[in-house]
ChimeraX commands (.cxc) that place a marker at each C-alpha (Angstrom):
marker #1 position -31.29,10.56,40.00 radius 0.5
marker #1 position -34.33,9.47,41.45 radius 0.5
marker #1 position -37.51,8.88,38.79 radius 0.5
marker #1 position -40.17,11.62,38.61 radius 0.5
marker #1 position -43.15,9.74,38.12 radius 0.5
marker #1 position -44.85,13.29,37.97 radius 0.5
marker #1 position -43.11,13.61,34.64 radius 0.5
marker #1 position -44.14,10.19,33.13 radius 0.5
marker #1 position -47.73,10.77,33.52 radius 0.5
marker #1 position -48.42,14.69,33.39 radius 0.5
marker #1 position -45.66,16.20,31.14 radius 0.5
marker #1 position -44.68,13.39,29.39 radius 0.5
marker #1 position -47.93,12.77,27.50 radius 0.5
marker #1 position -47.88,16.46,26.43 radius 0.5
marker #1 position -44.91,16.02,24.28 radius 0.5
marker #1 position -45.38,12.18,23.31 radius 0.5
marker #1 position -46.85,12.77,20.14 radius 0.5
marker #1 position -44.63,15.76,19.08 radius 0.5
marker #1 position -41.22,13.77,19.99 radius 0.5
marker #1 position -42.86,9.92,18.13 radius 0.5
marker #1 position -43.60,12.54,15.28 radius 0.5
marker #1 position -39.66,13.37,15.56 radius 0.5
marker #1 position -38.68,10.10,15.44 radius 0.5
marker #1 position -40.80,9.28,12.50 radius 0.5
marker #1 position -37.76,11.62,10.56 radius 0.5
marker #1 position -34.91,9.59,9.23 radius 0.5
marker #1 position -32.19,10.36,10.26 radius 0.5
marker #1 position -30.52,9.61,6.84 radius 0.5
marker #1 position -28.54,6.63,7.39 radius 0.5
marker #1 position -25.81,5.77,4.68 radius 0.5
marker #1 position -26.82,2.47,3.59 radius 0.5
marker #1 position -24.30,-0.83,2.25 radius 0.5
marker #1 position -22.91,1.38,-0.84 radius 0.5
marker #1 position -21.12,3.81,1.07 radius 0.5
marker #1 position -18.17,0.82,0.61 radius 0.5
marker #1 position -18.66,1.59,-3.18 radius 0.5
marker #1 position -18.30,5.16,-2.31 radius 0.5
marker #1 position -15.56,4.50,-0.48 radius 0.5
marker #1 position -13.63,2.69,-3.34 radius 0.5
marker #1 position -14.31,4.98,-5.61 radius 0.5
marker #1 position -12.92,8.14,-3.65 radius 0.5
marker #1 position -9.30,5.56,-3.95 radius 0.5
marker #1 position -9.62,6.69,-7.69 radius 0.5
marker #1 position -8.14,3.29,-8.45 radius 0.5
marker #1 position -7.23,2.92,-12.74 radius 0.5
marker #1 position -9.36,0.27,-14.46 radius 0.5
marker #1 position -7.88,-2.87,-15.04 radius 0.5
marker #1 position -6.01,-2.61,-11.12 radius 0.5
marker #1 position -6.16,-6.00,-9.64 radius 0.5
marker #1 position -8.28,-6.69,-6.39 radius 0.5
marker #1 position -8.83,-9.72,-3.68 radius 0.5
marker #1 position -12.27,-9.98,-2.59 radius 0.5
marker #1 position -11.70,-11.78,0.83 radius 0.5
marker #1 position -14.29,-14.11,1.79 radius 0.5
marker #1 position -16.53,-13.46,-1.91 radius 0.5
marker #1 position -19.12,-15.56,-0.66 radius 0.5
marker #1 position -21.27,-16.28,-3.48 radius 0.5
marker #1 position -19.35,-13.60,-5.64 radius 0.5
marker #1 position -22.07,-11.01,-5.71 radius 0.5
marker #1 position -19.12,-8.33,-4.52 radius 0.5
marker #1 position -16.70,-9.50,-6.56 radius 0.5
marker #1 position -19.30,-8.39,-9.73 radius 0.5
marker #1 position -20.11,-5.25,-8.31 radius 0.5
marker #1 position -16.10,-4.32,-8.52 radius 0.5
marker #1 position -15.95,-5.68,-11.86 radius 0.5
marker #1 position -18.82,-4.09,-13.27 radius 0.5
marker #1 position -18.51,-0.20,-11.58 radius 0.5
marker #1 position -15.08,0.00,-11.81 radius 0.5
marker #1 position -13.50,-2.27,-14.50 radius 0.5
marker #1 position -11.44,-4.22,-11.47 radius 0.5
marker #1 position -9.88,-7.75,-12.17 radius 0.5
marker #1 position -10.94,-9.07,-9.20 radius 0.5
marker #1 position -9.73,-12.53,-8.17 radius 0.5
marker #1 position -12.44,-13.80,-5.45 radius 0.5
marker #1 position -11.47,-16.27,-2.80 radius 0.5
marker #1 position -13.20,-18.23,0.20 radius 0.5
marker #1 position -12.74,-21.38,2.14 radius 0.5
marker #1 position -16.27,-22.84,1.17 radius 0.5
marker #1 position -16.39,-24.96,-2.09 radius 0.5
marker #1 position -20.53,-24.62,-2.39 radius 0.5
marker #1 position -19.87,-20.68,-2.37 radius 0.5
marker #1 position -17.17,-20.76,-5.34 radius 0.5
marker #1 position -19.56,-22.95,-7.19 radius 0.5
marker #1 position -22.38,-20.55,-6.99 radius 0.5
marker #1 position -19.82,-17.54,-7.82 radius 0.5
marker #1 position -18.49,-19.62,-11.11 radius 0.5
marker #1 position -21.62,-20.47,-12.23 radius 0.5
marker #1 position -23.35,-16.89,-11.63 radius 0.5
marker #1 position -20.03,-15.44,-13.84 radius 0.5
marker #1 position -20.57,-17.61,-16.85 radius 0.5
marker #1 position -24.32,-15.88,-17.25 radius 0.5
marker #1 position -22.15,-12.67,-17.43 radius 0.5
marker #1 position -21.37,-10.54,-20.40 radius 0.5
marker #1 position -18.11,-11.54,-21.33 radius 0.5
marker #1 position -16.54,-8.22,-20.65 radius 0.5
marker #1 position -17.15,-8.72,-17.35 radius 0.5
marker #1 position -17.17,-12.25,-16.40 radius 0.5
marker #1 position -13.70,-12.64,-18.10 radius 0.5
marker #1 position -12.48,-10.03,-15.05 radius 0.5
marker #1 position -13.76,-11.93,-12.59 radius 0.5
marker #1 position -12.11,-15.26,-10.66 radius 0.5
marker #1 position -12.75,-17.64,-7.62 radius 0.5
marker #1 position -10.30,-19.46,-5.95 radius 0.5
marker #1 position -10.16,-21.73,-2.99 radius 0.5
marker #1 position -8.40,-19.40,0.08 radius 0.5
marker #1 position -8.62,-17.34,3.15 radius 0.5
marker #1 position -7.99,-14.15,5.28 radius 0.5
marker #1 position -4.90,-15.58,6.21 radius 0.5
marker #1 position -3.67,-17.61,2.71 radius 0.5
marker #1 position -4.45,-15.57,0.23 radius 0.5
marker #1 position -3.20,-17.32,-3.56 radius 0.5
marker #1 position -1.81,-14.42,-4.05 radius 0.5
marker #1 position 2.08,-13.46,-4.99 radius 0.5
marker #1 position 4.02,-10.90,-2.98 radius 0.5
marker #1 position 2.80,-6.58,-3.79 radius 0.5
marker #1 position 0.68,-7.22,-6.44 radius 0.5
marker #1 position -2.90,-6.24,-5.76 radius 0.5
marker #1 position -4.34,-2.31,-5.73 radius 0.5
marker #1 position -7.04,-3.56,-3.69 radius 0.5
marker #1 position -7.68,-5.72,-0.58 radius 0.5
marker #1 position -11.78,-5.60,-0.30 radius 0.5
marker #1 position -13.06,-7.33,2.83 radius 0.5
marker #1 position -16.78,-7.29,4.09 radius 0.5
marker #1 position -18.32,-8.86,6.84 radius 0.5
marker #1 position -15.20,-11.09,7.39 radius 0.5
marker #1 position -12.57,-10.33,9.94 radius 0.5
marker #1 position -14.79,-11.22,12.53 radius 0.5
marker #1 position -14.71,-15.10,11.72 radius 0.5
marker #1 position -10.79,-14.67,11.41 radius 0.5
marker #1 position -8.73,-16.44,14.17 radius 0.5
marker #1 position -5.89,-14.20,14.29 radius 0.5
marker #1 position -6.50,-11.08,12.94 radius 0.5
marker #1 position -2.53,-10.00,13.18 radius 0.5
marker #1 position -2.16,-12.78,10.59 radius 0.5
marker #1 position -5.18,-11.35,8.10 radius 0.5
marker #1 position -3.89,-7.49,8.14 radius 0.5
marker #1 position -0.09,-9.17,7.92 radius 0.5
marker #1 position -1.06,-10.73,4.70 radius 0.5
marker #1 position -3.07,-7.88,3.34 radius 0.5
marker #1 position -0.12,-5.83,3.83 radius 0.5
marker #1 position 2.17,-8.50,1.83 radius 0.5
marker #1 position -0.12,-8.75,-1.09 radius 0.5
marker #1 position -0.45,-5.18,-1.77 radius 0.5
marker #1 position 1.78,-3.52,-3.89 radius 0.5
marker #1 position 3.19,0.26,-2.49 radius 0.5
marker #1 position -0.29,2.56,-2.49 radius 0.5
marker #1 position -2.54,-0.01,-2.69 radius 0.5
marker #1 position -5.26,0.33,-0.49 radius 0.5
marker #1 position -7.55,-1.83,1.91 radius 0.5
marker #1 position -11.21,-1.42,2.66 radius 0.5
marker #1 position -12.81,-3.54,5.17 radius 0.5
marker #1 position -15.99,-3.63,6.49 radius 0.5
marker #1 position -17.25,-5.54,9.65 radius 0.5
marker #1 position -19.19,-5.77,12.72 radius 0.5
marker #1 position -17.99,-4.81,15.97 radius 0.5
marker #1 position -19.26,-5.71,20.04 radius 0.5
marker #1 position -20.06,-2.60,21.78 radius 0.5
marker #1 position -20.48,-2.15,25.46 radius 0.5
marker #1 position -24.40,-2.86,25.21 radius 0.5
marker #1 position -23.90,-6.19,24.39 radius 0.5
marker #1 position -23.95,-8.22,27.40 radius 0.5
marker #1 position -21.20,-10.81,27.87 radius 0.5
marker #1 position -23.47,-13.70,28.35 radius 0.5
marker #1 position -25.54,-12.50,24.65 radius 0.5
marker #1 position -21.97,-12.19,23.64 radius 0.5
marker #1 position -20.87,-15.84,24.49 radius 0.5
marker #1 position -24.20,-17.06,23.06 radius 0.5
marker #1 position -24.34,-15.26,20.07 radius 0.5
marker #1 position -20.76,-15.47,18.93 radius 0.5
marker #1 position -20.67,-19.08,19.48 radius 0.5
marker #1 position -23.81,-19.71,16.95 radius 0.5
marker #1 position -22.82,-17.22,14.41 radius 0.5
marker #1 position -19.27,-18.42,14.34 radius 0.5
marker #1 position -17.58,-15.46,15.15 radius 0.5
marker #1 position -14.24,-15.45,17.58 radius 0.5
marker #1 position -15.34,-13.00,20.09 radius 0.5
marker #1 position -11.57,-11.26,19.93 radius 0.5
marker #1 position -11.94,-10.21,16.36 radius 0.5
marker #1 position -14.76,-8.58,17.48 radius 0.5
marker #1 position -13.22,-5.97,19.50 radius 0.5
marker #1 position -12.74,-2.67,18.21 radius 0.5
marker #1 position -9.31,-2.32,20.43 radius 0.5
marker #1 position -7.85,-5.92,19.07 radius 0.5
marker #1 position -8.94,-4.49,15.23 radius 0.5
marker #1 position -7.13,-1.27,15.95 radius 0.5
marker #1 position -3.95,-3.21,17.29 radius 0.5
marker #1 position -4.03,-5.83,14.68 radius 0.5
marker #1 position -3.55,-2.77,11.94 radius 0.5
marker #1 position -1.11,-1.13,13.58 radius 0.5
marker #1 position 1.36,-4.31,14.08 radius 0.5
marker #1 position 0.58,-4.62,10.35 radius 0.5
marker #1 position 2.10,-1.67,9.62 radius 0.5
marker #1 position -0.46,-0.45,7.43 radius 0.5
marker #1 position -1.43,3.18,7.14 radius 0.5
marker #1 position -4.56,4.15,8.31 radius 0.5
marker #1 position -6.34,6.63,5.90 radius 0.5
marker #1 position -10.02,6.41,7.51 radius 0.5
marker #1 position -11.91,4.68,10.17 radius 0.5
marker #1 position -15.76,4.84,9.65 radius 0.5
marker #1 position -18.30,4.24,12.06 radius 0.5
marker #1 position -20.95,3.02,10.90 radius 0.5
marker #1 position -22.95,2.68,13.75 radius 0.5
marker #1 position -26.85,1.61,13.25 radius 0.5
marker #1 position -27.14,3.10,10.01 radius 0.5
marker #1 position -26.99,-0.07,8.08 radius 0.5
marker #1 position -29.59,-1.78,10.08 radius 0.5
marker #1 position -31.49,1.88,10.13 radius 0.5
marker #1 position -31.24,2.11,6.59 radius 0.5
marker #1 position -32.78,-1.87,6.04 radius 0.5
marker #1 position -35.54,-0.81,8.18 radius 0.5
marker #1 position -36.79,2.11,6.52 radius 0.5
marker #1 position -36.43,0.21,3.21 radius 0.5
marker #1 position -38.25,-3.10,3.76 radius 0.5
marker #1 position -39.11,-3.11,7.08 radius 0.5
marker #1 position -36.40,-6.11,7.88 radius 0.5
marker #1 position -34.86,-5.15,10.70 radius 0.5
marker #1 position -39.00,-5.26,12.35 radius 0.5
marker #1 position -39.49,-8.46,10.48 radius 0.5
marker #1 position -36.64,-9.84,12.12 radius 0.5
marker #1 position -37.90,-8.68,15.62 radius 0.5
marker #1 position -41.03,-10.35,15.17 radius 0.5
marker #1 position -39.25,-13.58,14.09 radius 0.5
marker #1 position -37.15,-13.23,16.89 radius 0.5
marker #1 position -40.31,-13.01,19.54 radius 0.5
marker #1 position -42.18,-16.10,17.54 radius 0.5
marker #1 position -38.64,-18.26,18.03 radius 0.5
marker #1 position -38.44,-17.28,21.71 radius 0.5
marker #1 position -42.44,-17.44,22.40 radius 0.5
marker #1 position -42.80,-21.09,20.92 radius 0.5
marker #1 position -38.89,-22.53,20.22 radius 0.5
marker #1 position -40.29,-26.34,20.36 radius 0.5
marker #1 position -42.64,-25.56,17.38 radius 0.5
marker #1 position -39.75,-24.60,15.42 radius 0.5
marker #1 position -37.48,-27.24,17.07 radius 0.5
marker #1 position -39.48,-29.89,15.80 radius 0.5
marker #1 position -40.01,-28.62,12.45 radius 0.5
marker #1 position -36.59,-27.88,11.54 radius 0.5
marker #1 position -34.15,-29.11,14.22 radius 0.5
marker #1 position -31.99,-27.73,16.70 radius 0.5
marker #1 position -29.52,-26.84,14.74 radius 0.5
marker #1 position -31.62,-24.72,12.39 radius 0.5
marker #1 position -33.53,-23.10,14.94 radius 0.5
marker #1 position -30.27,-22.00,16.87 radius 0.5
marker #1 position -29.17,-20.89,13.67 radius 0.5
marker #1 position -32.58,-18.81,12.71 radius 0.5
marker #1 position -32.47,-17.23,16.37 radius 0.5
marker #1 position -28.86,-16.33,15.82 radius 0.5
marker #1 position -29.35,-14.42,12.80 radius 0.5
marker #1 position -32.45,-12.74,13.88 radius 0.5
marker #1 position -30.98,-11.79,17.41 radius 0.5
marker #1 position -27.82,-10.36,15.24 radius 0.5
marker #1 position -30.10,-8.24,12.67 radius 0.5
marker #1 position -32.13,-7.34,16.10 radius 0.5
marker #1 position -28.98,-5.67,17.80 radius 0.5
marker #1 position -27.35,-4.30,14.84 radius 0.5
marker #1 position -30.37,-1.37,14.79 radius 0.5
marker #1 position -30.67,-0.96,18.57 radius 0.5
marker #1 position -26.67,-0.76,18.77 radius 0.5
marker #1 position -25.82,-3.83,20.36 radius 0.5
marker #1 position -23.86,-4.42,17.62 radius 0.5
marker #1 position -21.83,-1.31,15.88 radius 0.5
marker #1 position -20.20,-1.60,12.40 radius 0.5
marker #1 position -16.86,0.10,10.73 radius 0.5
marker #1 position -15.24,0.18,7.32 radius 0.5
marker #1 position -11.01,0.67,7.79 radius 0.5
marker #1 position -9.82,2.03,5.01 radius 0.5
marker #1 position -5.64,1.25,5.01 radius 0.5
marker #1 position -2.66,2.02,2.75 radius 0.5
marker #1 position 0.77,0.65,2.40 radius 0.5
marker #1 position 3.58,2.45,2.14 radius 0.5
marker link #1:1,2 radius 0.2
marker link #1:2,3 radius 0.2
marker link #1:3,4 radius 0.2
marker link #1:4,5 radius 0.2
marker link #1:5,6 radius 0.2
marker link #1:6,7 radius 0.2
marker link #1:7,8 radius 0.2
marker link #1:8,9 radius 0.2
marker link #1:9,10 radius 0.2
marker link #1:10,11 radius 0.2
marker link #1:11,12 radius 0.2
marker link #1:12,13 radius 0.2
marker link #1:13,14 radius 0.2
marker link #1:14,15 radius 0.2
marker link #1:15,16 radius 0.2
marker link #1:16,17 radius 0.2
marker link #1:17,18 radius 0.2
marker link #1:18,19 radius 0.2
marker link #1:19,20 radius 0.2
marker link #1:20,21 radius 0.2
marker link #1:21,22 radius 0.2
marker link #1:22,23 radius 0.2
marker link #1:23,24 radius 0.2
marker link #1:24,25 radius 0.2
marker link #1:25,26 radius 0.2
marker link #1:26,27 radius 0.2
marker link #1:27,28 radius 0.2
marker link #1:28,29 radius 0.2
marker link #1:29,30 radius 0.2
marker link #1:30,31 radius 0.2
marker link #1:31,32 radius 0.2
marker link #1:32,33 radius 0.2
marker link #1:33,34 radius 0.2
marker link #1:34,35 radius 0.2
marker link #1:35,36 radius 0.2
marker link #1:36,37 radius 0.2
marker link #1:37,38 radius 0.2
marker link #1:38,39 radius 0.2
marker link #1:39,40 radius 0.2
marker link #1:40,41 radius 0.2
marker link #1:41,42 radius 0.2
marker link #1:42,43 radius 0.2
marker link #1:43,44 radius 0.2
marker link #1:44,45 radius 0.2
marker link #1:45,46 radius 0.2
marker link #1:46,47 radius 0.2
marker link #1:47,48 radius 0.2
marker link #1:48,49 radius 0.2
marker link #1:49,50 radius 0.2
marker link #1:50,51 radius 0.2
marker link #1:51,52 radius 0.2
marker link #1:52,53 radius 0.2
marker link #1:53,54 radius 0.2
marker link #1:54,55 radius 0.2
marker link #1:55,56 radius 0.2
marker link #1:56,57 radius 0.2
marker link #1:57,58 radius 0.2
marker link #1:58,59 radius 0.2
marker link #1:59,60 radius 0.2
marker link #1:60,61 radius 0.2
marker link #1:61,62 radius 0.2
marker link #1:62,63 radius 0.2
marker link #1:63,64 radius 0.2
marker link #1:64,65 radius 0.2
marker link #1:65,66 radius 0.2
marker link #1:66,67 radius 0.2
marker link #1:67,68 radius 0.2
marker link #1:68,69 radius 0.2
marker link #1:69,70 radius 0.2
marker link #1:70,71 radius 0.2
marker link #1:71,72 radius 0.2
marker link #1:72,73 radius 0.2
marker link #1:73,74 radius 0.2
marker link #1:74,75 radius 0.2
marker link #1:75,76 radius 0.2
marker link #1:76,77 radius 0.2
marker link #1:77,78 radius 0.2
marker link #1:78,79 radius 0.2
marker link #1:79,80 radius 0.2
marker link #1:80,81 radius 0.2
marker link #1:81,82 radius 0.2
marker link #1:82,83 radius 0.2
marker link #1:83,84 radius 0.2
marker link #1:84,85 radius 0.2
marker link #1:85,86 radius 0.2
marker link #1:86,87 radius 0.2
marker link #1:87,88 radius 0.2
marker link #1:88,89 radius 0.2
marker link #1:89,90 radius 0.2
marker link #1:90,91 radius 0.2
marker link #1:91,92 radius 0.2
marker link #1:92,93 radius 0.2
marker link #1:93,94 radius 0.2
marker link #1:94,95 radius 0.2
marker link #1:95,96 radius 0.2
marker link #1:96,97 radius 0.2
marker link #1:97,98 radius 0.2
marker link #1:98,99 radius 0.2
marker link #1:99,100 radius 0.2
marker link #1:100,101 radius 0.2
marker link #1:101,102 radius 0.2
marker link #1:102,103 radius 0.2
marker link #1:103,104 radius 0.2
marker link #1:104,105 radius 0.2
marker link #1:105,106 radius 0.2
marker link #1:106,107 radius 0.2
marker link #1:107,108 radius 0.2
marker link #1:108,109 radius 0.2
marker link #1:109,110 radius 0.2
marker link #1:110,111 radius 0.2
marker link #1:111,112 radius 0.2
marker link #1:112,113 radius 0.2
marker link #1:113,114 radius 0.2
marker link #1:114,115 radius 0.2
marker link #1:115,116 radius 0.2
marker link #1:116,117 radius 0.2
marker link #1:117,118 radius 0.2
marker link #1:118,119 radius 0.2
marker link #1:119,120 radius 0.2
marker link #1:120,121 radius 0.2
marker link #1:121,122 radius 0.2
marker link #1:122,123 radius 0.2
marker link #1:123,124 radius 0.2
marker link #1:124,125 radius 0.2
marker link #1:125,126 radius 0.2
marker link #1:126,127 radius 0.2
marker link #1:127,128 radius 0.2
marker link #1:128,129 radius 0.2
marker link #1:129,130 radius 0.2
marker link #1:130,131 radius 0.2
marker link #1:131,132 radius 0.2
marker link #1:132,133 radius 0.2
marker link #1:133,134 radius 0.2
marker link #1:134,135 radius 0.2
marker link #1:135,136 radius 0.2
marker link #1:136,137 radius 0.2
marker link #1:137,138 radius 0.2
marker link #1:138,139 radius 0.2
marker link #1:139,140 radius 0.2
marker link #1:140,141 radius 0.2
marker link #1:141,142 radius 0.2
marker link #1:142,143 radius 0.2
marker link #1:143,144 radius 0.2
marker link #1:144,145 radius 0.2
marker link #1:145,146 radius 0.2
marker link #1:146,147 radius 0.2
marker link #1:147,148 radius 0.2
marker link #1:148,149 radius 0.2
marker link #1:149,150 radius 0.2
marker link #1:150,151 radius 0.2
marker link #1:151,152 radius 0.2
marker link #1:152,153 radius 0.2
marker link #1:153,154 radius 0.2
marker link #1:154,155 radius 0.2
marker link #1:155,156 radius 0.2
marker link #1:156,157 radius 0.2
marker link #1:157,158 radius 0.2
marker link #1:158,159 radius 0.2
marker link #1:159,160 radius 0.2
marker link #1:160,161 radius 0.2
marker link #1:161,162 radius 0.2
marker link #1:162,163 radius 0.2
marker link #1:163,164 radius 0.2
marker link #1:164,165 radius 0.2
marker link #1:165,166 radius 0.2
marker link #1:166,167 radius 0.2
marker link #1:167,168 radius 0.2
marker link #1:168,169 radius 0.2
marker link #1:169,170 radius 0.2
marker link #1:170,171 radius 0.2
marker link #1:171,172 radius 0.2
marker link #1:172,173 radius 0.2
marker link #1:173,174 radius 0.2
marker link #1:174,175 radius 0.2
marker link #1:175,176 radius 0.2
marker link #1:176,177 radius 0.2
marker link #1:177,178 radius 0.2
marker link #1:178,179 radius 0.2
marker link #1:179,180 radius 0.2
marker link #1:180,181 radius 0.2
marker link #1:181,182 radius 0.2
marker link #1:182,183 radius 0.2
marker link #1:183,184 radius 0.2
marker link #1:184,185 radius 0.2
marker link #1:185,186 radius 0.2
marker link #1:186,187 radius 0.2
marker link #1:187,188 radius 0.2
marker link #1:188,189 radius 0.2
marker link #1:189,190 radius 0.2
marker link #1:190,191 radius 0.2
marker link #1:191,192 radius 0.2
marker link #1:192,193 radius 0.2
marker link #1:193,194 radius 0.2
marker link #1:194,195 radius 0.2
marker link #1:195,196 radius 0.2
marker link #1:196,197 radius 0.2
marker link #1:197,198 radius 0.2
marker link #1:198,199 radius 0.2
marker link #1:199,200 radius 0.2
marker link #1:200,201 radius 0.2
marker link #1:201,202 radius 0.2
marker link #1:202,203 radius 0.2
marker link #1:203,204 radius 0.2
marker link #1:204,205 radius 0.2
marker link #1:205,206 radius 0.2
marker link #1:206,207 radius 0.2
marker link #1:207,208 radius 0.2
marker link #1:208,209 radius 0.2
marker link #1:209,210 radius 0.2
marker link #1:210,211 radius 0.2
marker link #1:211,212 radius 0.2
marker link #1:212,213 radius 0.2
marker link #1:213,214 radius 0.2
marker link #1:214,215 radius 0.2
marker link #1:215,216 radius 0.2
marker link #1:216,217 radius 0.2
marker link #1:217,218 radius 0.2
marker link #1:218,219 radius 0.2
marker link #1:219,220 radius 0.2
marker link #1:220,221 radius 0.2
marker link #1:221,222 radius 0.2
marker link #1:222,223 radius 0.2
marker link #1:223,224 radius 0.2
marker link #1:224,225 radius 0.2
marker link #1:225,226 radius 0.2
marker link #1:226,227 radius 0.2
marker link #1:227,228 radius 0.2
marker link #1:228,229 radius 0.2
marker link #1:229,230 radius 0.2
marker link #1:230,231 radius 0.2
marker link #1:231,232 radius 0.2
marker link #1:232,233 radius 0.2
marker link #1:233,234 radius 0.2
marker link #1:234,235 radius 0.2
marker link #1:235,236 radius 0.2
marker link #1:236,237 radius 0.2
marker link #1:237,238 radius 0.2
marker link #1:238,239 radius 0.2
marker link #1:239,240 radius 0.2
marker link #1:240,241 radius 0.2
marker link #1:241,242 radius 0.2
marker link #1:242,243 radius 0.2
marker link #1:243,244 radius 0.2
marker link #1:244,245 radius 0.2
marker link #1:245,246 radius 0.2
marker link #1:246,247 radius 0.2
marker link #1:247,248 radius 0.2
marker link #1:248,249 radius 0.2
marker link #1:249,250 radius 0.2
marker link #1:250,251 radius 0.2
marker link #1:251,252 radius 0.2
marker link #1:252,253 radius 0.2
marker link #1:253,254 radius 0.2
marker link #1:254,255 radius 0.2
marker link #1:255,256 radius 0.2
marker link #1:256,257 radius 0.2
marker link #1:257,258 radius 0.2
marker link #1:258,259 radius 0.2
marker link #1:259,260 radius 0.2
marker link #1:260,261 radius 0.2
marker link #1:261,262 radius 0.2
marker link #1:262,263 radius 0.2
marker link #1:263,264 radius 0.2
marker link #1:264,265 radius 0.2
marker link #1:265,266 radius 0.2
marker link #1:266,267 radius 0.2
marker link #1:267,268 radius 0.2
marker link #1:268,269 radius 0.2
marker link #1:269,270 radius 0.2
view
């Protein structure tokens, strides 16, 4: 369809203010805890035993302990991030720090004997997974019959561009496969996991950030400084840092416009 120019500058400007004022409205976007929410609807007993996949720093791994009474046995491939986790749990009321453990491990060899976990909880990690038939495989053997999964990650939709994909993938780490929502989808059902819920998160999380602390702008502007001047930053900090900086911004950046979209899987066995 041809563009009415006659509409851009005559009717246009007549309903500009009306439809920014719109926009100003959120639109209520569920925000990170919805995976708490989530968990909680699994009306799991205290004292059931979870795998936090990829705990990072072990900030998740708390949160388990603490709203639900979980044992949760954290695990991830980096030593510096089991470090942080072990030392954050021994400032912990004993209650709760003497739930919580870190272990060396990954998506695909989990320390973990054969159906004995209620809980698989994975965020923000399948994406950085090789083979994600071999993740979902070994979810499935660690669980015992009814226990449940709930993953979280990011997803490529079809505004990304395949030359932002290459780039960004590439710096962020992430193996462009696992970030297909069709190779996630067949990668459960080879598993033979049940599927109880797939959520779509969408832009909500990047929504929600905005309208919070204005992040999601701050990381716009960031982005347009790194782009505008990259040999100031270059110099400063190195290449490596600044590729990493524009990376994270550029990912924040497309996570709100859509670029990137965002699902939580929620799975049973058996």
């Amino acid at each position: 369809m041809a563009w009415d120019r006659t509409f851009f500058y005559d009717t246009y400007p007549r309903l500009e203010a009306a439809f920014s004022a719109r926009l100003d409205e959120s639109l209520a976007p569920r925000d990170p805890s919805v995976l708490l929410q989530v968990v909680r609807e699994l009306d799991l007993r205290p004292d059931s035993r979870v795998v936090d996949v990829g705990c990072g720093e072990g900030a998740h791994a708390v949160r388990l302990a603490t709203h639900f009474g979980f044992r949760v046995l954290g695990i991830d491939p980096v030593q510096r991030h089991l470090d942080l986790a072990r030392a954050a749990r021994r400032d912990l009321v004993p209650d709760i720090s003497s739930r919580l453990a870190f272990e060396r491990g990954t998506a695909t060899h989990l320390p973990v004997a054969d159906a004995t976990l209620d809980l698989v909880w994975c965020r923000d990690v399948m994406v950085h997974v090789e083979h994600p038939d071999d993740a979902f495989a070994e979810f499935a053997r660690v669980l015992r019959p009814g226990g449940h999964v709930v993953a979280f990650q990011a997803v490529a939709t079809d505004l990304l561009g395949d030359e932002e994909a290459d780039w960004l993938f590439d710096v962020m780490g992430v193996v462009p496969a696992s970030a297909d929502p069709r190779v996630v989808d067949d990668a459960i059902a080879r598993s033979g996991l049940h599927v109880v819920d797939t959520i779509d998160a969408s832009t909500e999380w990047g929504e929600w950030s905005q309208e919070q602390d204005g992040s999601g702008g701050r990381a716009l502007l960031h982005l347009a400084r790194l782009l505008r001047e990259p040999e100031r930053y270059r110099a400063e900090f190195g290449d490596a840092a600044y590729d990493a900086m524009l990376g994270d911004c550029r990912w924040q950046v497309y996570r709100t416009m859509g670029k990137l979209g965002a699902r939580i899987d929620v799975l049973r066995k058996g």
